[in-house]
C-alpha positions as CSV (number, residue, x, y, z in Angstrom):
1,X,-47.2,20.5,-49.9
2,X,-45.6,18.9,-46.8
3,X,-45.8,20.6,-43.4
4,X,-42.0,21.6,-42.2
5,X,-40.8,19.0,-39.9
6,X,-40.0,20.8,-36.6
7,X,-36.3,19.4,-34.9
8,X,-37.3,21.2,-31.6
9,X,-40.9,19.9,-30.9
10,X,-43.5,21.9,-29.3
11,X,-45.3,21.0,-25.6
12,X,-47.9,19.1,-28.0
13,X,-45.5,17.1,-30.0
14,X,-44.2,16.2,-26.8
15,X,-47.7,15.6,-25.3
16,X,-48.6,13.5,-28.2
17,X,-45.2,11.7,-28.1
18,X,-46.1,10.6,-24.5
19,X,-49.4,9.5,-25.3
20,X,-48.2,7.4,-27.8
21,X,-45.7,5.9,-25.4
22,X,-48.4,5.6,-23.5
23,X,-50.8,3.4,-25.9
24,X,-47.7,1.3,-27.1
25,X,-46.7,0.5,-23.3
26,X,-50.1,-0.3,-22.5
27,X,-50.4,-2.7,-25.9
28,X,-48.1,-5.1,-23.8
29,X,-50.9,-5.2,-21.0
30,X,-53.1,-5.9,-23.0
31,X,-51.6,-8.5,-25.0
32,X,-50.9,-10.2,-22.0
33,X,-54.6,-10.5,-20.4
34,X,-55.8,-11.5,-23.9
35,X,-53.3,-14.2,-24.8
36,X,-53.8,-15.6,-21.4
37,X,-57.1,-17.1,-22.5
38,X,-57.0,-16.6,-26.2
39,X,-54.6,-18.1,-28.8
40,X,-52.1,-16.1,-30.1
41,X,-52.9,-16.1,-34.0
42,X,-56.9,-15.3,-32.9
43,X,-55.6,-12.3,-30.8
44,X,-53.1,-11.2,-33.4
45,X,-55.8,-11.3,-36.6
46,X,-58.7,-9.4,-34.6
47,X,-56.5,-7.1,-33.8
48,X,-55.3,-6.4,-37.1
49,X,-58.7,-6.9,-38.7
50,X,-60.2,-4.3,-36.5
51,X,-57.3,-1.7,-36.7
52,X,-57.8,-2.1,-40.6
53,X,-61.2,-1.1,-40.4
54,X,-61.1,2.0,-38.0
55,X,-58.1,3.0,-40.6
56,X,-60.3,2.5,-43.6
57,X,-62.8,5.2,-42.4
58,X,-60.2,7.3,-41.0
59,X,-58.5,7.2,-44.6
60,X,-62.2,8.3,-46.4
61,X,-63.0,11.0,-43.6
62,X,-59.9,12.7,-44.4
63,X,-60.4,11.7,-48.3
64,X,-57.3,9.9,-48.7
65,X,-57.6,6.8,-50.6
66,X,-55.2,3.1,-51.5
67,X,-53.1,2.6,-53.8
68,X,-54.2,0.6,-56.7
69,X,-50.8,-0.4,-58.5
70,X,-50.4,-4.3,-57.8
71,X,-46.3,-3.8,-57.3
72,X,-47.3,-1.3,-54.6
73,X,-49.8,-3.9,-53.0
74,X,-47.0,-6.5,-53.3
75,X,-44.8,-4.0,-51.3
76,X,-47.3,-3.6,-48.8
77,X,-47.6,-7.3,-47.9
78,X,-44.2,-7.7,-46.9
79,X,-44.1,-5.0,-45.2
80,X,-47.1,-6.5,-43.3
81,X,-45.1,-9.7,-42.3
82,X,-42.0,-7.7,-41.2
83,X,-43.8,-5.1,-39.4
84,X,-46.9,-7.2,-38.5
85,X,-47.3,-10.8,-38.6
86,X,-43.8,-12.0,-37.3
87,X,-43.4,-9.3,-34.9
88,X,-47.2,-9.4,-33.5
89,X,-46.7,-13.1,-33.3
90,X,-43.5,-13.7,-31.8
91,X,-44.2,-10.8,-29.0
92,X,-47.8,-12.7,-28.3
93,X,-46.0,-16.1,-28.0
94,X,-43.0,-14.9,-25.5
95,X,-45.6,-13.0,-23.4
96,X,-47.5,-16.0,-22.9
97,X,-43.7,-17.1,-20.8
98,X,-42.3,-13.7,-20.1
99,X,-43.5,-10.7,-18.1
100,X,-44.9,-7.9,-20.2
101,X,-42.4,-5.2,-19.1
102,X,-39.6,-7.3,-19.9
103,X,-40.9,-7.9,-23.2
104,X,-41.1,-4.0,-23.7
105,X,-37.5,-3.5,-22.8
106,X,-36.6,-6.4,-25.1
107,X,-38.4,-4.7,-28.1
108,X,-36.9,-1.4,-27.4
109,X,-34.0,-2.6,-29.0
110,X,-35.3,-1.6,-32.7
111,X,-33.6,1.0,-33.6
112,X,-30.6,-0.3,-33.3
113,X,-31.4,-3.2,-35.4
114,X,-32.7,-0.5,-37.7
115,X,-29.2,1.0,-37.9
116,X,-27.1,-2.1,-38.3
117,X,-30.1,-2.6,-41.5
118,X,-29.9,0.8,-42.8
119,X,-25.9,0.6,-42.8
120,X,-25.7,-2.5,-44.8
121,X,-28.9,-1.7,-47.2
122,X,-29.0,1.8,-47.7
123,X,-26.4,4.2,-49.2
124,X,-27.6,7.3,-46.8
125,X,-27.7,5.8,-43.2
126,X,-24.0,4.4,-42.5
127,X,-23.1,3.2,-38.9
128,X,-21.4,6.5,-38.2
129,X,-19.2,6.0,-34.7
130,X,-22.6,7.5,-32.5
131,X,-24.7,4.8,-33.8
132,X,-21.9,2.0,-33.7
133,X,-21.2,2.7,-29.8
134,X,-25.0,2.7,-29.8
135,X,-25.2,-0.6,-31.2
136,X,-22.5,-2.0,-29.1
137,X,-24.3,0.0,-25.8
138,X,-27.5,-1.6,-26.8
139,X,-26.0,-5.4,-27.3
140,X,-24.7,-5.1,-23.7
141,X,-28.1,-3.9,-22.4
142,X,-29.7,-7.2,-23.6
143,X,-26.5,-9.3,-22.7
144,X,-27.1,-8.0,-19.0
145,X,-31.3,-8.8,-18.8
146,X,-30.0,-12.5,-20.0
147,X,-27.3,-12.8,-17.5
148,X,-26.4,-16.4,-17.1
149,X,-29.6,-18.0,-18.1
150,X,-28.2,-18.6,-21.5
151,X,-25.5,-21.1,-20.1
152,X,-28.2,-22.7,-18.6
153,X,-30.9,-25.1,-20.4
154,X,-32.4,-23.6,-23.4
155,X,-35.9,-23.0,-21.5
156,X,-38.6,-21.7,-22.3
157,X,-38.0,-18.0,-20.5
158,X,-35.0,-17.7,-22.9
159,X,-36.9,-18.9,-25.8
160,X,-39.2,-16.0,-25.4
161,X,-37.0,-13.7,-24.4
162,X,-35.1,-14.5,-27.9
163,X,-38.6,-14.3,-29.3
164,X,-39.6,-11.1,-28.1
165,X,-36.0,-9.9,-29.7
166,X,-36.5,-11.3,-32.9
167,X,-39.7,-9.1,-33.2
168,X,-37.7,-6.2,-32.3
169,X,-35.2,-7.2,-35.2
170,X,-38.1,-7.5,-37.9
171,X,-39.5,-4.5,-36.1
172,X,-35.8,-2.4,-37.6
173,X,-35.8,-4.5,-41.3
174,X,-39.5,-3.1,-41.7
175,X,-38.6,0.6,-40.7
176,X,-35.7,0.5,-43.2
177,X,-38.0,-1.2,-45.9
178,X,-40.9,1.0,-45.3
179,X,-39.0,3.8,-46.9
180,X,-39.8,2.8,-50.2
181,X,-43.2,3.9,-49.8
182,X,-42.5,7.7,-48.9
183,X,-40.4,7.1,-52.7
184,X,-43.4,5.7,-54.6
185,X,-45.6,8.2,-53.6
186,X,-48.4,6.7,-50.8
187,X,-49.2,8.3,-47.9
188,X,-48.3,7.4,-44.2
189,X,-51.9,6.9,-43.6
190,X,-52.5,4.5,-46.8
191,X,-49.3,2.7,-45.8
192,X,-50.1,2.0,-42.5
193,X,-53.9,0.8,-43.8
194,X,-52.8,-0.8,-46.8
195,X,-50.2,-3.3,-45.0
196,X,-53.2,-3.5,-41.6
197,X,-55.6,-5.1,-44.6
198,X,-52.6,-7.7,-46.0
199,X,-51.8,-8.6,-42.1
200,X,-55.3,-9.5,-41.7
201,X,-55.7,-11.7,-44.9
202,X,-52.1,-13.3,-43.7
203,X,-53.5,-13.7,-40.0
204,X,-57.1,-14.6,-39.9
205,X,-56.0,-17.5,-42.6
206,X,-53.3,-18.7,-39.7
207,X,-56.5,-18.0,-37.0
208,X,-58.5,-20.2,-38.8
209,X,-56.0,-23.0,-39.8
210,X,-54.3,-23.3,-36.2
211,X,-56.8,-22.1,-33.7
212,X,-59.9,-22.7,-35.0
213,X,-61.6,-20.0,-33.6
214,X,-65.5,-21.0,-33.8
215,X,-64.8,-24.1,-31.2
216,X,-63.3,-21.7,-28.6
217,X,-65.8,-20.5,-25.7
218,X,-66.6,-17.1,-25.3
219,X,-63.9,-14.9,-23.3
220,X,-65.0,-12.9,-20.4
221,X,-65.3,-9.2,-20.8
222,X,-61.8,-8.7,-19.1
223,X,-60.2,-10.2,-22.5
224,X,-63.0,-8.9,-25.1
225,X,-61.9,-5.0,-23.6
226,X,-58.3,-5.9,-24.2
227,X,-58.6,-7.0,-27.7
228,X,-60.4,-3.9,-28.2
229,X,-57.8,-1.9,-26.8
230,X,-55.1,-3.3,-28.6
231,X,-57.0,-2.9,-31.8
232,X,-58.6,0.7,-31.2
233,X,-56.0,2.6,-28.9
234,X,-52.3,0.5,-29.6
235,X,-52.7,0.0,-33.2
236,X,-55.1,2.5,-35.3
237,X,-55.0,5.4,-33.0
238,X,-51.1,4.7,-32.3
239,X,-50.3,4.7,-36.0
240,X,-52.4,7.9,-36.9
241,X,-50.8,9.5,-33.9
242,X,-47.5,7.9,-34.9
243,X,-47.2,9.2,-38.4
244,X,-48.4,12.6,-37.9
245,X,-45.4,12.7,-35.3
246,X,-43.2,11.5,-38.4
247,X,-44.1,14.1,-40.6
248,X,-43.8,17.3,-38.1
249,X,-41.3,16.1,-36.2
250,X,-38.8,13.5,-38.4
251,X,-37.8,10.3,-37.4
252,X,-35.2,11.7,-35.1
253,X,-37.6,13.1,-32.7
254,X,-40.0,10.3,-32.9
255,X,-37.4,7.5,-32.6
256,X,-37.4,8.7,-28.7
257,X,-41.1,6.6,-28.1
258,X,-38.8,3.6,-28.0
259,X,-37.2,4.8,-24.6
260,X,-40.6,5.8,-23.2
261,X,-42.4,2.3,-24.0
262,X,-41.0,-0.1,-21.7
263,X,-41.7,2.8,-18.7
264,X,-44.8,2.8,-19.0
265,X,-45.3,-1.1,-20.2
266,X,-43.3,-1.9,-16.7
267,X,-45.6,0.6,-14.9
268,X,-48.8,-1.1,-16.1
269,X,-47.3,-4.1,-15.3
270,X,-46.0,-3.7,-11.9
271,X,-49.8,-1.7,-10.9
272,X,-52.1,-3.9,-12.4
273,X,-50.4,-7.4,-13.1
274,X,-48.6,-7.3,-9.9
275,X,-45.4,-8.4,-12.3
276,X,-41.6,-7.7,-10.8
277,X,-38.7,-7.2,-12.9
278,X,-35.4,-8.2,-11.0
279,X,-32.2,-5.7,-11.2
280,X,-30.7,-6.8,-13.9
281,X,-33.7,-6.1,-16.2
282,X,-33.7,-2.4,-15.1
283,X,-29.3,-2.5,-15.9
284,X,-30.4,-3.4,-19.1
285,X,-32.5,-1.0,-19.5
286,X,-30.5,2.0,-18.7
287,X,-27.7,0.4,-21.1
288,X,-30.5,0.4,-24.1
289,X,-31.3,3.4,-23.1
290,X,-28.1,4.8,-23.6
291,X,-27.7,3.0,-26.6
292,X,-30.4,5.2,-27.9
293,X,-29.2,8.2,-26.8
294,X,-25.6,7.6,-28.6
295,X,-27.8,6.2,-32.0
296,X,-29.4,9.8,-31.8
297,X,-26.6,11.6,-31.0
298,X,-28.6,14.5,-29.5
299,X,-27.4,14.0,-26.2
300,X,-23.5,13.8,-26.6
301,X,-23.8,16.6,-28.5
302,X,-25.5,18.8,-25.6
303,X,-22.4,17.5,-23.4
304,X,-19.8,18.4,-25.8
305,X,-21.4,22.3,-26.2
306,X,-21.6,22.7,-22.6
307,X,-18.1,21.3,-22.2
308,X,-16.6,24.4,-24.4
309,X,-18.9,27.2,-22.9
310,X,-18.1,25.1,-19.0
């Protein structure tokens, strides 16, 4: 029987939900030192690879176990290119031009490409008038971190900047397709190692086609630790972390890690890669961020009740 999911979360709901905020801001740091000196695909596949297996043996500990239906398997790989490959890719080419914290406010757009999805593919989710001026709030937040530079040459900066969005737009399709699986009947955990395995077979093939990794030299400890991290701490202890926040909590409550990401991805960048943002990042960000807050409604709805008891 499922646990009862908890609207008002508890000091260690909110604990966790910080320390997840905490490991998915700091996966942009770590991207960043690592794709500095390794190729993107290499990067992307051991970090998949690795996840998969730290999942595997948290999956037997706990005595859960994969599905075995091919259609569910089939289900699982795309959800490991729209949640995995594409994303993981594009964010580890654009921080290769763009500054890690701007890549995390980018990438905080997902959930209202997740709405705009959900409206058009699902029957339950419709872009109710919170979520549209969500949408629209959002938009203007990314309008205002591009300023002019998109009536300027198509460079590179803008190219990654559109990249680093276009993983936040396959980021929203995969959260509206992962559904399904909650329907068929396979656990958050199986899900999450189920579509880590069909990244890997997708990514170490790409690794070995288009980096050739056995000809590269051996990176220095720096980069090896921040492989590591982004396998052990951003991916397979954010997702176990993750979906037990899911199923206590709902995705309402644990939609709000998007707002927390890029403050703590700009903090680690600012402190330790001496990276600056200029203003109009930061406008952007308080627009997304309210673009949030009208997608979850939570916070109008506070206004409005203290507006009839003022």
């Amino acid at each position: 029987m499922n646990a009862p999911i908890n609207r008002t979360m508890t000091p260690v709901q909110w604990g966790m939900l910080l320390g997840l905020s905490v490991l998915w801001g700091g996966s942009f740091l770590f991207l960043d030192v690592a794709v500095a000196v390794l190729p993107v695909f290499t990067v992307i596949a051991i970090r998949v690879a690795l996840a998969a297996l730290v999942l595997l043996a948290v999956l037997r500990l706990a005595g859960d176990s994969l599905p075995r239906d091919p259609a569910v398997w089939r289900a699982l790989a795309v959800m490991a290119v729209l949640n995995n490959v594409l994303p993981f890719t594009l964010l580890g080419w654009g921080q290769v031009h763009i500054a890690s914290g701007l890549a995390a406010i980018l990438t905080a757009t997902t959930p209202l490409f997740a709405a705009i999805t959900a409206h058009f593919a699902t029957t339950d989710e419709p872009l109710t008038p919170n979520r549209l001026v969500g949408v629209l709030l959002g938009l203007a937040g990314v309008a205002a971190m591009f300023g002019t530079s998109v009536f300027d040459d198509l460079g590179v900066n803008v190219l990654a900047e559109l990249a680093c969005l276009g993983a936040a737009f396959f980021y929203g399709i995969s959260g509206v397709y992962g559904r399904r699986f909650g329907r068929l009947g396979i656990t958050p955990a199986a899900t999450a190692t189920g579509q880590l395995i069909c990244s890997s077979v997708v990514l170490i093939v790409l690794a070995l086609a288009f980096d050739r990794p056995w000809a590269l030299p051996l990176p220095g400890l720096h980069v090896i630790g921040s492989v590591l991290g982004l396998a052990v701490l951003s991916t397979s202890l954010a997702y176990i972390i993750y979906y037990r926040l899911l199923a206590r909590t709902g995705a309402t409550n644990t939609v709000l890690v998007t707002i927390l990401i890029p403050v703590f991805a700009i903090f680690f960048g600012a402190a330790l890669l001496a990276e600056r943002l200029e203003i109009r990042h930061f406008i952007g960000l308080g627009l997304i961020a309210l673009g949030l807050a009208a997608t979850d409604g939570r916070l109008w709805g506070a206004i409005r009740r203290a507006a009839k008891t003022a």
